[in-house]
C-alpha positions in Angstrom: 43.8 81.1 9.7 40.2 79.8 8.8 41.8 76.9 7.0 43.7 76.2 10.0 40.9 76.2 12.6 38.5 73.8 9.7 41.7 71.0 9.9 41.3 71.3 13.8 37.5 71.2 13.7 37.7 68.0 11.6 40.5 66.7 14.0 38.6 66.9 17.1 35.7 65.4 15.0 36.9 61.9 14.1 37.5 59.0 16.4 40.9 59.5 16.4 43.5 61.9 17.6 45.2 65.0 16.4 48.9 65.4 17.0 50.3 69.0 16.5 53.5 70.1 14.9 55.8 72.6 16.3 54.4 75.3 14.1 50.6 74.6 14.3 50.8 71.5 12.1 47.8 69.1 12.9 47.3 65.2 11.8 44.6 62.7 12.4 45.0 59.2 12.3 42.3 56.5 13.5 43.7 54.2 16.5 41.8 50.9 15.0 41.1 50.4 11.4 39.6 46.8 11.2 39.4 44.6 7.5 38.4 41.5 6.0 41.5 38.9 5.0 40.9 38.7 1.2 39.6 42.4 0.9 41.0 46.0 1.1 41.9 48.2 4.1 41.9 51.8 4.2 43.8 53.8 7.2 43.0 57.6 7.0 45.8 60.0 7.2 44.4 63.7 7.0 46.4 66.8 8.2 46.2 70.2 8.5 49.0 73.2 8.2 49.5 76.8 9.1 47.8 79.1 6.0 51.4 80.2 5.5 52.5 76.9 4.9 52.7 73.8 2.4 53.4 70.0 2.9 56.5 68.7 2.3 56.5 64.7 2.2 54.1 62.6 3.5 55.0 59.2 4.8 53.7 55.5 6.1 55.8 53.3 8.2 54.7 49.8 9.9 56.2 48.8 13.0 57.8 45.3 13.3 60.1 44.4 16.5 59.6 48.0 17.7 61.4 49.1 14.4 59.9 51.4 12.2 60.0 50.2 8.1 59.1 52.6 5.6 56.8 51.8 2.8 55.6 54.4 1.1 56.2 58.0 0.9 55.1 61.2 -0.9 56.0 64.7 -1.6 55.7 67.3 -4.6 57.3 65.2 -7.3 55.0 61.9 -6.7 54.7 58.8 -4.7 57.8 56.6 -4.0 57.3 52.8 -2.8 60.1 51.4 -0.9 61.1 48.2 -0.8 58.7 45.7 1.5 56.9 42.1 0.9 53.9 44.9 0.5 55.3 46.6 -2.3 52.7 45.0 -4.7 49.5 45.1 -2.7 49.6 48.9 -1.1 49.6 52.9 -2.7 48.1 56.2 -1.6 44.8 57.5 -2.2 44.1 61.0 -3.2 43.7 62.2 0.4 46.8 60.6 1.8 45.1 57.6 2.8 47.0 54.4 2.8 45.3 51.7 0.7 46.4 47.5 1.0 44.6 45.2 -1.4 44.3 41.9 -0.5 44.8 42.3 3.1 46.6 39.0 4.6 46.6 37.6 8.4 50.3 39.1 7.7 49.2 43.0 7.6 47.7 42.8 11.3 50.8 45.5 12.1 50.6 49.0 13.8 50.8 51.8 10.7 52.4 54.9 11.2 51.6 58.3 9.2 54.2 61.0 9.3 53.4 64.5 7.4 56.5 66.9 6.8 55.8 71.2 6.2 58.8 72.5 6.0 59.4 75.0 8.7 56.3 74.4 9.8 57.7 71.4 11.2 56.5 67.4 11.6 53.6 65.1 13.0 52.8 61.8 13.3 50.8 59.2 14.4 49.7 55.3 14.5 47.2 53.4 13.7 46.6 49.6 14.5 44.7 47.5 11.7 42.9 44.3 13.1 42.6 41.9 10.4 39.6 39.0 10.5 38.6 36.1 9.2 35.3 34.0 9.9 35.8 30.4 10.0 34.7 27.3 8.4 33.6 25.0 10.8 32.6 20.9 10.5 32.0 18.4 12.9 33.1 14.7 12.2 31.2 12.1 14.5 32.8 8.4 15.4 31.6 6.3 12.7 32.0 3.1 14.9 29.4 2.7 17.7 30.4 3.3 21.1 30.0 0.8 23.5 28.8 2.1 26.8 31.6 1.6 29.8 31.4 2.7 33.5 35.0 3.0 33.2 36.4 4.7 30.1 36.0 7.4 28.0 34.9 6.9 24.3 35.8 9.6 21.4 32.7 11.0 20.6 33.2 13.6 17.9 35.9 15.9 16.6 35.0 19.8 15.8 37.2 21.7 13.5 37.3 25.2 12.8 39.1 26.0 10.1 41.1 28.8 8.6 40.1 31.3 10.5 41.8 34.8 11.7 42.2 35.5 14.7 42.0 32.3 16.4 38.9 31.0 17.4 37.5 29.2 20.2 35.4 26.0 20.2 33.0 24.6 23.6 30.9 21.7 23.5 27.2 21.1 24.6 25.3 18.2 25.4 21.6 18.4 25.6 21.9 22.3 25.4 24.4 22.1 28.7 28.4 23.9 28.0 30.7 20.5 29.0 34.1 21.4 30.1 37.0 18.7 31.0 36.6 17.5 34.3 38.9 14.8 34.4 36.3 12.2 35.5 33.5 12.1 33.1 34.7 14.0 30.2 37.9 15.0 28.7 38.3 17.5 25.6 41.2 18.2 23.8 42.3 21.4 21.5 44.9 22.1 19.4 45.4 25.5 17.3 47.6 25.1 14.3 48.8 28.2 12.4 48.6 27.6 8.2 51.1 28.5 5.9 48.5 31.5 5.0 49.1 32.6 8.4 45.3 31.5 9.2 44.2 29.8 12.0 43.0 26.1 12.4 41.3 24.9 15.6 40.2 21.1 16.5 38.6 19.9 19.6 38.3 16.4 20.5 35.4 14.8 22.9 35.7 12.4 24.6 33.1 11.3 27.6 32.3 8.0 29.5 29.1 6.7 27.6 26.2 4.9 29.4 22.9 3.3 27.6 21.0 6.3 28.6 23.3 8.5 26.2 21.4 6.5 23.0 18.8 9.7 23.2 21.0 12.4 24.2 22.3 15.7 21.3 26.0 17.0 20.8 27.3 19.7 19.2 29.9 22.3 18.8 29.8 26.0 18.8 32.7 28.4 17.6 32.9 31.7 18.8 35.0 34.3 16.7 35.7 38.0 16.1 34.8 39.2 12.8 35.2 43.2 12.3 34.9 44.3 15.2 31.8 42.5 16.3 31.8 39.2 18.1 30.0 36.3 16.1 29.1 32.5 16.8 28.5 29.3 14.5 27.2 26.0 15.6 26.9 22.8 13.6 23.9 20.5 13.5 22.6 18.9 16.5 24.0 14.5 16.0 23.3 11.7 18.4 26.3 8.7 18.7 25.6 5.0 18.4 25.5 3.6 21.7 26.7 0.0 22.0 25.0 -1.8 24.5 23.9 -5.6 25.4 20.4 -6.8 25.8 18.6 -6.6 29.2 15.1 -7.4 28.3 13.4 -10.0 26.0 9.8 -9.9 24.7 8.2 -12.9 22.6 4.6 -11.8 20.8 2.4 -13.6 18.8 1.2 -11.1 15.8 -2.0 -11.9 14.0 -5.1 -10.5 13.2 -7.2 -11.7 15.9 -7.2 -12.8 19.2 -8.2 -16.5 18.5 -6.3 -18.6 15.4 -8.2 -20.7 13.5 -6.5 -23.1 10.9 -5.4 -21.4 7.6 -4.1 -18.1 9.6 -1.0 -16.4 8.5 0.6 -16.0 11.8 4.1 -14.1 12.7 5.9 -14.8 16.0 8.0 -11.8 16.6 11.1 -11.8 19.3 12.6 -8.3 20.1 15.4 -7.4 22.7 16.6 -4.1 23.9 20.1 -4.7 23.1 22.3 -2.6 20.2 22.7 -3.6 17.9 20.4 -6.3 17.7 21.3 -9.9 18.9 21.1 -12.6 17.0 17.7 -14.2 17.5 17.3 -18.2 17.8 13.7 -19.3 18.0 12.8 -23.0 18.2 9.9 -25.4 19.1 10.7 -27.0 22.3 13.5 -29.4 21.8 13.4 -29.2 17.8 16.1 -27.6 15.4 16.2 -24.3 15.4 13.6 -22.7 12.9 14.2 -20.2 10.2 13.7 -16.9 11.7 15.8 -14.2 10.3 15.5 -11.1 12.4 13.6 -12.7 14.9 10.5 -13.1 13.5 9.0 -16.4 12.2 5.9 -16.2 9.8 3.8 -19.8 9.7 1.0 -19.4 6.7 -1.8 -21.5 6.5 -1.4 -22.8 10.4 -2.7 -26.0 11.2 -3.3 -27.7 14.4 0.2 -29.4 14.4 1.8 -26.0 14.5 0.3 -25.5 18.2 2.7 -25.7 20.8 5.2 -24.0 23.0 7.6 -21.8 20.5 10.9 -20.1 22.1 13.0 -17.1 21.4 17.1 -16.9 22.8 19.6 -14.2 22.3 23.4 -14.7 23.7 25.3 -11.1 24.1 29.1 -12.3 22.8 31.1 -10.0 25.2 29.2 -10.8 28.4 28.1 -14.0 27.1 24.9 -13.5 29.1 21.7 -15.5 27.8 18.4 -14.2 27.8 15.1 -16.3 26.8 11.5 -16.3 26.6 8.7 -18.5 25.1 5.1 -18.0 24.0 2.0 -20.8 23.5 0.8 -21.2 20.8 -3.1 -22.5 20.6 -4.4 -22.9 16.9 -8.5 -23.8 16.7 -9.6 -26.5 14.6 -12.5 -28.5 13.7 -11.7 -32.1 12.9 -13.6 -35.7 12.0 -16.3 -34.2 10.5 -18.7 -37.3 10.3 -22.4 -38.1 8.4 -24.0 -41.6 9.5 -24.7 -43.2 7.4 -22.7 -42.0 4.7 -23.8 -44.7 2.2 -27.2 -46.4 2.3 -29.8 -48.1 0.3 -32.2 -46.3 -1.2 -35.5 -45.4 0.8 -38.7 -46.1 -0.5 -41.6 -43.6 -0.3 -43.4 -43.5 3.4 -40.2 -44.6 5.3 -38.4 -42.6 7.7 -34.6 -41.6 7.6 -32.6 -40.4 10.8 -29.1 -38.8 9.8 -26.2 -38.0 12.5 -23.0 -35.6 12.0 -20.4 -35.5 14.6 -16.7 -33.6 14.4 -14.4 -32.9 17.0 -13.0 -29.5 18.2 -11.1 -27.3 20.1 -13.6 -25.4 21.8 -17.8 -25.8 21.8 -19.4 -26.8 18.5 -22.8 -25.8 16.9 -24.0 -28.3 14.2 -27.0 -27.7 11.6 -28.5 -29.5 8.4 -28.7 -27.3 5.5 -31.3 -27.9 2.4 -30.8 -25.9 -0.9 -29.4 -23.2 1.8 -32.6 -23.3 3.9 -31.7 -24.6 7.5 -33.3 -28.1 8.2 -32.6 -28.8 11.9 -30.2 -27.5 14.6 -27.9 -30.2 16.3 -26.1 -33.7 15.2 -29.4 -35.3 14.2 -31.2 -35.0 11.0 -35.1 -37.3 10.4 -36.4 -37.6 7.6 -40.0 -39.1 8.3 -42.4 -40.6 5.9 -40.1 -39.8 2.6 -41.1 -38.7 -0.8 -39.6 -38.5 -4.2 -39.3 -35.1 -3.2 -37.0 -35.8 0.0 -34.7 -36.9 -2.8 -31.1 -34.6 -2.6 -28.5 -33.4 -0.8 -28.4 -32.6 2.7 -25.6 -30.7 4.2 -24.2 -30.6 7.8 -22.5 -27.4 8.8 -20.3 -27.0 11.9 -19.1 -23.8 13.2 -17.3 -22.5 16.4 -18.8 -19.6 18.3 -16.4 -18.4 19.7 -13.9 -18.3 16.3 -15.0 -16.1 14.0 -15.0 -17.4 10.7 -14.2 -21.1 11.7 -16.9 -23.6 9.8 -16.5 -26.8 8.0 -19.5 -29.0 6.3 -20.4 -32.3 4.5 -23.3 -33.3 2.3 -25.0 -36.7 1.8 -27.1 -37.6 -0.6 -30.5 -39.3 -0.1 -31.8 -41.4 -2.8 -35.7 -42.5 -2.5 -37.5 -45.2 -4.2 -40.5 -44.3 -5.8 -43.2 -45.2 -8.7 -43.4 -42.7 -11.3 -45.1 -39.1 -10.8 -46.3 -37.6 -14.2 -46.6 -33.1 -13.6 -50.7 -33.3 -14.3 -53.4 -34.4 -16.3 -54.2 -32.6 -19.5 -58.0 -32.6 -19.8 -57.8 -31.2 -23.8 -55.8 -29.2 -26.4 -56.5 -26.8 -29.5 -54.7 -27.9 -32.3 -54.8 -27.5 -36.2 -55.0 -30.0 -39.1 -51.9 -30.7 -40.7 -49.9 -29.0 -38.4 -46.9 -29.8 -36.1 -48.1 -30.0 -32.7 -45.3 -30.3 -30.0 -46.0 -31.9 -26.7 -44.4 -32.4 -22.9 -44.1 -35.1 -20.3 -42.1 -34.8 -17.1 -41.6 -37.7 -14.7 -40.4 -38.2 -11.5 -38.8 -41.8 -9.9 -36.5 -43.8 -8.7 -35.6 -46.0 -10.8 -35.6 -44.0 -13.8 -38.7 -44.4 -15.4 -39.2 -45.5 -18.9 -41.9 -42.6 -21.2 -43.8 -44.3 -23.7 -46.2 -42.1 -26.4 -49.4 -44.0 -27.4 -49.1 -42.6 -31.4 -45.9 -44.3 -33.2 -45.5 -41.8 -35.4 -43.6 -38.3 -34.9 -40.1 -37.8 -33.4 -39.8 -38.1 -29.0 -36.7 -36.8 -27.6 -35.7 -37.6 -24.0 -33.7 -35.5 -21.1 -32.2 -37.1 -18.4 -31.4 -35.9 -14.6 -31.4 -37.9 -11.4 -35.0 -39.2 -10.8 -36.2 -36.7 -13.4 -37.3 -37.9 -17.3 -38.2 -35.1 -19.4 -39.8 -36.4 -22.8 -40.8 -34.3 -25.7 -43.1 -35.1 -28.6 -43.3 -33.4 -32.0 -46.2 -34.8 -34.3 -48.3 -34.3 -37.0 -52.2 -33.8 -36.3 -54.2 -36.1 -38.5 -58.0 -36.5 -38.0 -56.9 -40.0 -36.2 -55.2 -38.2 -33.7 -57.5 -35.8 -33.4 -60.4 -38.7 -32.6 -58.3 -40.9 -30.8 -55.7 -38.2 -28.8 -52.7 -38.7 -26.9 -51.3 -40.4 -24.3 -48.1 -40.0 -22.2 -47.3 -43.5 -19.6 -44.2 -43.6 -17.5 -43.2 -46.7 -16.0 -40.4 -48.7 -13.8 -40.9 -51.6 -11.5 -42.1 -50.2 -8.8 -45.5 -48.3 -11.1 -46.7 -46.4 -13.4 -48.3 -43.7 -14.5 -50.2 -41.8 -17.0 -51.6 -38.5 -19.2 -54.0 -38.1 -21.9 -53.9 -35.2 -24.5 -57.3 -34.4 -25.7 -57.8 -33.0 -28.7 -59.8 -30.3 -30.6 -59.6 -29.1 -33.3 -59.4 -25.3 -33.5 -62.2 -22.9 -35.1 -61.4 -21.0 -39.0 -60.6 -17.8 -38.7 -62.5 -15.3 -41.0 -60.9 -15.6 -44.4 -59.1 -12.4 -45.3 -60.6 -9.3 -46.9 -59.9 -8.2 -50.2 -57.8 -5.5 -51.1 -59.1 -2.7 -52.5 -57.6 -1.5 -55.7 -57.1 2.2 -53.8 -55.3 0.4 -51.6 -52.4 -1.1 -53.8 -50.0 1.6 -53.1 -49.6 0.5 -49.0 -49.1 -3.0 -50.7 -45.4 -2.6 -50.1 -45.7 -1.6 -46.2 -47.9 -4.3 -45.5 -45.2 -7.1 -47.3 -42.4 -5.4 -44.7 -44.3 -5.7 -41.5 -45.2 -9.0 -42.8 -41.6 -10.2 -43.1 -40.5 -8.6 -39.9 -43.1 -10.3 -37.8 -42.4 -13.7 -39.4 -38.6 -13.1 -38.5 -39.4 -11.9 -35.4 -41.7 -15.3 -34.6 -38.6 -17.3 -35.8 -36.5 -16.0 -33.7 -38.5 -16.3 -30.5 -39.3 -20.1 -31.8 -35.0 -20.1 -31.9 -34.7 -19.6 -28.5 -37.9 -21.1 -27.0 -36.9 -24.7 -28.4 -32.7 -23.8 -27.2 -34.8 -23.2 -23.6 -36.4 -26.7 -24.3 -33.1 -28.6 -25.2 -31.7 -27.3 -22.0 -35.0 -28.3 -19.7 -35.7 -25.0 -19.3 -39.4 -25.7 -20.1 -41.8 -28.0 -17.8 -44.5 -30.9 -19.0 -46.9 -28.9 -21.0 -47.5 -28.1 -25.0 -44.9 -25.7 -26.2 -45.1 -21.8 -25.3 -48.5 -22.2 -23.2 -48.9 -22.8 -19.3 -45.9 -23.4 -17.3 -45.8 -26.7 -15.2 -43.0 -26.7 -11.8 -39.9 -29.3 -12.3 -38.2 -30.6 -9.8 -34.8 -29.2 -9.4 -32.5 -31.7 -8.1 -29.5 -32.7 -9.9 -29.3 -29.9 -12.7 -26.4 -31.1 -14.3 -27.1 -34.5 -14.9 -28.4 -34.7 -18.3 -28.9 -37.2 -20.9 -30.4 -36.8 -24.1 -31.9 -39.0 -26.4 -33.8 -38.6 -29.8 -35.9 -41.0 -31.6 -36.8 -40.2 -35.2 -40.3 -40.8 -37.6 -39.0 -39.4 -40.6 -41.6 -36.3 -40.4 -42.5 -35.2 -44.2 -40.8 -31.9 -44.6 -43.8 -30.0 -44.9 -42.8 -27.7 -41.6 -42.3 -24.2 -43.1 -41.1 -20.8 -42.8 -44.4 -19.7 -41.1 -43.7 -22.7 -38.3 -45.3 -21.2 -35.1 -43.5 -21.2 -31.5 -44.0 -24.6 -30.7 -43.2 -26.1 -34.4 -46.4 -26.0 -35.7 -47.8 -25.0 -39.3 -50.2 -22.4 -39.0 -51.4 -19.9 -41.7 -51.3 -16.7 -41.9 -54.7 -15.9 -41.0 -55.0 -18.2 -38.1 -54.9 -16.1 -34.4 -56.4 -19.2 -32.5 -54.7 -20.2 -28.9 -53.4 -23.8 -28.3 -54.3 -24.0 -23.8 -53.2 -27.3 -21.9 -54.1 -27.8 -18.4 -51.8 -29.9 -16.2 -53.4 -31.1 -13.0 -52.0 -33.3 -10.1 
């Protein structure tokens, strides 16, 4: 009796039902029993009987065509399967339960339990088992453009869902809105097709009457399904269609870096229409051939003045064979005849006057200014040169700019020439020198012509540099007591003057003669040889690069290594050299001072020159 009343407590229990036998016999079977296609179902059977009583058999049916077919059964021997197309894929759990593997679309069927006790007599009862299925779903979009009509409907996309149980359902949005076929607008087609796997595939077709504004607008699909029980939804990715449409508008832009060209700009002229895809662009120059402009832009590096002008852009839609057009101007700054008068002239001579004019011609205002060695001369055309010198001798340059272009300047030079006698640096009034030794000496002179240096001692070897109306003479000697009585004088000369230096000489004091060494001190004998040698390499080498500094010009009229003397600077790299020969005896040695001299080693004496206008 207690095991009686537990079965019915259990009954009452479970979402089922309980049907009772004749004799007390109770059974419980659930009314829904959902499962995954692929997986395994499990529909519940339990029972309970009188405490006098046993089970008999215990059996499953399924219904087809309101026929019952029995597929399994059970009693106190064992478990029988009957033959079914389930025969393979179903059995019977401990607890009566009936278990299908590898549930199909196929086993969505109502399931009958029936328990047998004897005289307790029979129950049974049904159970419905809801197979599912989610589906896989795509979305294929028209690979073509779509052209927009007023008139008819374009295929948009195609939304398939795909083998899924039980059939699904498929809407379409636009921009977040449901659409629905309305028969004016928009038109979507379905079909459901049943597979050979007794799955279900669903396609929907869109189509809709396209306009230009559809170019920004989203699709896509959503696919609503039942999945165990529970109501589920997929949707694919969010596309935009190709819209197809012809130009309305044209625009025609000049592109460059700033507002107004100058010549030598890289300048683009870019065309762009609405239309899709994009026309074919034709851009030409007023009535010339067309220009090469792929993609309707046409790049013109390094512009010039010719490349001003009126420029058009033209784009033909096909289908409509409508024409649109538009042109731009084009306005390139210049500045052109750049002018000096006079270009060439005669040489001026010293205390006349020169007046200079530079004229060009330009697209907009011009500024002019002459320019000296960078320093600005005078502002406008005109250029005087009053009362000129050898030192107005040089270039002058005329610069013209633009105000209002940035970066817009061109210029041209002229040289002026000037006649004059020669102009020696200064006047030495007297020099230390030494005996013996190898005394160098300087003379720069300035005219036009070139003027001729002379040295008033034969002997020794002269060497002469040349630039425009610039001699630079040098003169290495040796110092006898003639020279020393008589000494030394530098004339330039051409046919306009001359002019002229003396060198006076004296001769330099004795030093103290050197100490001797004490024999204590022989051990620092070695030291004192090393400085020795150092500072005699070190005096040859400075001696090395004061006489390179000499060859090149770098030093002024003056002796060698002592007071500097200004050069002009006019005309740098227009040298000349020239090198006259005495034979020297070859008595210059190792201890040869800075300026070539012999001096020994106990001699600290100066060597002073004073150069004076």
């Amino acid at each position: 009796m207690a095991r009686w009343r537990l079965a019915l407590l259990g009954c009452l229990v479970l979402a089922g039902f309980c049907s009772k036998g004749a004799d007390g016999l109770e059974l419980h079977v659930p009314k829904v029993v959902e499962a995954e296609v692929g997986k395994e179902a499990s529909i519940a059977c339990n029972f309970s009987i009188p405490e006098n009583s046993t089970y008999a058999y215990i059996k499953w049916f399924y219904m087809e065509k309101n026929e019952r077919k029995e597929i399994l059964s059970k009693n106190q021997v064992g478990v029988e399967h009957k033959e079914s197309d389930m025969k393979e894929r179903i059995d019977m759990s401990d607890s009566f339960a009936l278990i299908i593997s590898k549930v199909t679309p196929k086993d969505a069927k109502t399931y009958l339990c029936q328990v047998g006790a004897g005289s307790a007599g029979f129950a049974e009862k049904q159970a419905e088992l809801r197979v599912s299925k989610a589906p896989d779903t795509s979305v294929t979009v028209a690979s073509e453009g779509i052209g927009a009509s007023k008139d008819e409907l374009s295929k948009i996309a195609t939304c398939i869902s795909q083998n899924g149980y039980p059939t699904p359902s498929i809407t379409w949005y636009k921009d977040q809105h449901p659409l629905e076929s309305n028969g004016a607008d928009t038109d979507i087609r379905k079909a459901v097709t049943r597979e050979s796997s007794g799955l279900f595939t669903v396609s929907s077709i869109l189509f809709q009457r396209v306009t230009k504004e559809d170019r920004h607008a989203f699709y896509h699909c959503q696919v609503d399904y039942h999945m165990m029980g529970v109501n589920q939804t997929s949707q694919t990715d969010r596309f935009q269609i190709k819209v197809l449409y012809p130009s309305e508008n044209i625009s025609f832009v000049i592109d460059s870096p700033s507002k107004e060209l100058k010549e030598g700009d890289l300048v683009t002229l870019r065309c762009e229409a609405d239309g899709n895809p994009e026309p074919d662009y034709t851009i030409f120059r007023e009535e010339d051939e067309p220009l090469d402009a792929p993609y309707g832009e046409l790049t013109l590096e390094h512009v010039t003045k010719e490349d001003s002008g009126l420029y058009y852009c033209r784009v033909t839609d096909f289908d409509s064979m409508k024409e649109l057009e538009a042109n731009v101007s084009l306005s390139v700054n210049y500045i052109d005849g750049l002018t000096i008068t006079p270009e060439h002239h005669e040489a001026l001579k010293e205390g006349e006057d020169m007046h200079l004019t530079c004229d060009a011609k330009g697209s907009k205002h011009l500024e002019f200014k002459w320019k000296r060695k960078g320093k600005v001369m005078a502002r406008g055309k005109k250029l005087s040169l009053l009362n000129v010198t050898h030192e107005t001798l040089g270039n002058y340059s005329c610069v013209v700019t633009m105000p209002e272009v940035a970066g817009l300047t061109q210029s041209k030079h002229v040289f002026v020439n000037v006649y004059s006698k020669p102009s020696l640096t200064g006047e030495v009034h007297q020099e230390y020198v030494q005996l013996n030794e190898l005394a160098s000496f300087s003379c720069i002179a300035v005219a036009v012509p070139k003027a001729a240096i002379l040295w008033s001692s034969p002997n020794g070897t002269s060497g002469h540099w040349h630039r425009t109306g610039h001699v630079n003479s040098t003169l290495q000697i040796r110092v006898t007591p003639e020279l020393l009585r008589s000494g030394l004088n530098c004339t330039a000369q051409n046919n306009l003057g001359m002019a002229e230096h003396h060198f006076r000489l004296q001769k330099r004091p004795e030093t103290t003669p050197p100490t001797r060494i004490d024999p204590q001190t022989q051990e620092s004998r070695g030291v004192i040889i090393v400085a020795v040698v150092v500072g005699i390499l070190v005096i040859a080498v400075l001696g090395a690069v004061l006489y390179f500094l000499h060859k090149k010009g770098k030093l002024p009229c003056k002796r060698s290594g002592k007071q500097e003397i200004t050069r002009p600077e006019a005309h740098k790299d227009e040298i000349v050299v020239e090198v006259k020969s005495d034979k020297l005896p070859e008595e210059a040695g190792l201890l040869q001072g800075i300026n070539g001299e012999k001096r020994s080693a106990g001699d600290q004496g100066e060597k002073y020159i004073d150069l004076r206008n």
